[in-house]
C-alpha positions, 0 to 999 in steps of 0.5 A: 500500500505504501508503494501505492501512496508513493506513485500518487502525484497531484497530477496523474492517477496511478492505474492501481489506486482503485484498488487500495481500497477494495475490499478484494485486496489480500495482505501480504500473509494472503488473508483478507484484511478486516477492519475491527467492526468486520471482526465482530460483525457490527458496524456503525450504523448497527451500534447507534442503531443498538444506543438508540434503542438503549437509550429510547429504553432507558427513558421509559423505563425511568417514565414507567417508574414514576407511574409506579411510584404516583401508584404506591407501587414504587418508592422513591430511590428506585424512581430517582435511581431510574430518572438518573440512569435516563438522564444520564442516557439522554445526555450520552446521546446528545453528546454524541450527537453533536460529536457526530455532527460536528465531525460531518461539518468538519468534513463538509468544510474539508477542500477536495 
């Protein structure tokens, strides 16, 4: 691959640089390379996906605990336990959020 970098010029294309990152590529033992979301069969999309859902679950698990306590069924450390564990959640996910926009207008910004 580094040879491949080498032959770039800001010019000419090098007829190979189309395969850089192809994923028919071997490594130089032969294997097929992975990346580590290959190697554990997640990706990113699967991961927010899965933190959503964990954190859209969180929240009405802290909601369903309080209509448990305004019921009698529920006392006040398990309601305060949930509502935090939600908060916490929520805060986690706009976090990220504005992470991930951040870095899709730092890429908007980026000269090609």
């Amino acid at each position: 691959m580094i040879e491949k970098i080498a032959n770039v010029s800001s010019l000419s294309m090098p007829s190979g640089l189309d395969e850089i990152g192809s994923t028919s590529s071997k490594s130089m033992f032969g294997a097929q390379p992975t990346t580590p979301g290959q190697s554990t069969g997640m990706d990113f999309g699967s991961v927010m996906s899965q933190m959503a859902n964990d954190t859209v679950n969180s929240l009405k698990g802290a909601e369903a605990m309080s209509f448990k306590a305004i019921q009698g069924k529920a006392n006040t450390r398990e309601v305060v336990d949930a509502v935090l564990e939600a908060q916490q959640s929520l805060q986690t996910a706009m976090a990220l959020r504005d992470k991930i926009v951040s870095a899709y207008l730092e890429v908007t910004k980026m000269q090609i």
